[in-house]
Phi, psi and omega in degrees: 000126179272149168307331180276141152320102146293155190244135161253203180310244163031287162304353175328254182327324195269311199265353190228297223262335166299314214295127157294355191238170168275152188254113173236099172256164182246112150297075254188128150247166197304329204292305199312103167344271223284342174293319195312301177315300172299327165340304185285333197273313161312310159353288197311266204333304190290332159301306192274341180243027188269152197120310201248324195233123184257153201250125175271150113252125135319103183290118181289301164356285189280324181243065166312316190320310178313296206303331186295304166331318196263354180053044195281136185231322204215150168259185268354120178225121200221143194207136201264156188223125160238119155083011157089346170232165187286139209245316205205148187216147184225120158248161175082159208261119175240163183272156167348285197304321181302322166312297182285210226010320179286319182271335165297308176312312212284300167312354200265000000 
């Protein structure tokens, strides 16, 4: 069971652009190699950062409207969101430390 929430199109507004704490979602689909790999490591992040930061994933498959909105073009696309807007955007499969750092710079 993953750690991170799914989020879909619908739930979009209420849970990432409403949401009082900052947001880091995973753009992701079932197929993507490289989605697969980041996965566990978003888990991680979303275990370790719950309380302060809440962690989404976006299936693009099932809810393309966002990702079409958010202009997600390559999968893994992972993106912080504070205050409803977008802070920080990661395309491509990154390790942990690269992660937290990208969401620490983005919040800072």
């Amino acid at each position: 069971m993953s750690s991170a929430k799914p989020v879909t199109d619908q739930e979009w507004d209420a849970e990432v652009i409403a949401s009082d704490t900052p947001v880091l979602v995973d753009f992701w689909a079932e197929w993507c190699g490289p989605c697969r790999m980041v996965g566990p490591v978003v888990d991680e992040i979303a275990d370790e950062k719950a309380g302060t930061l809440k962690v989404l994933k976006l299936n693009v498959d099932d809810n393309p409207e966002v990702a079409r909105k958010y202009r997600v073009m390559s999968i893994p696309t992972l993106m912080v969101f504070s205050g409803g807007d977008e802070r920080k955007r990661i395309v491509g499969a990154q390790g942990k430390a690269q992660l937290l750092a990208a969401v620490e710079d983005a919040l800072a």
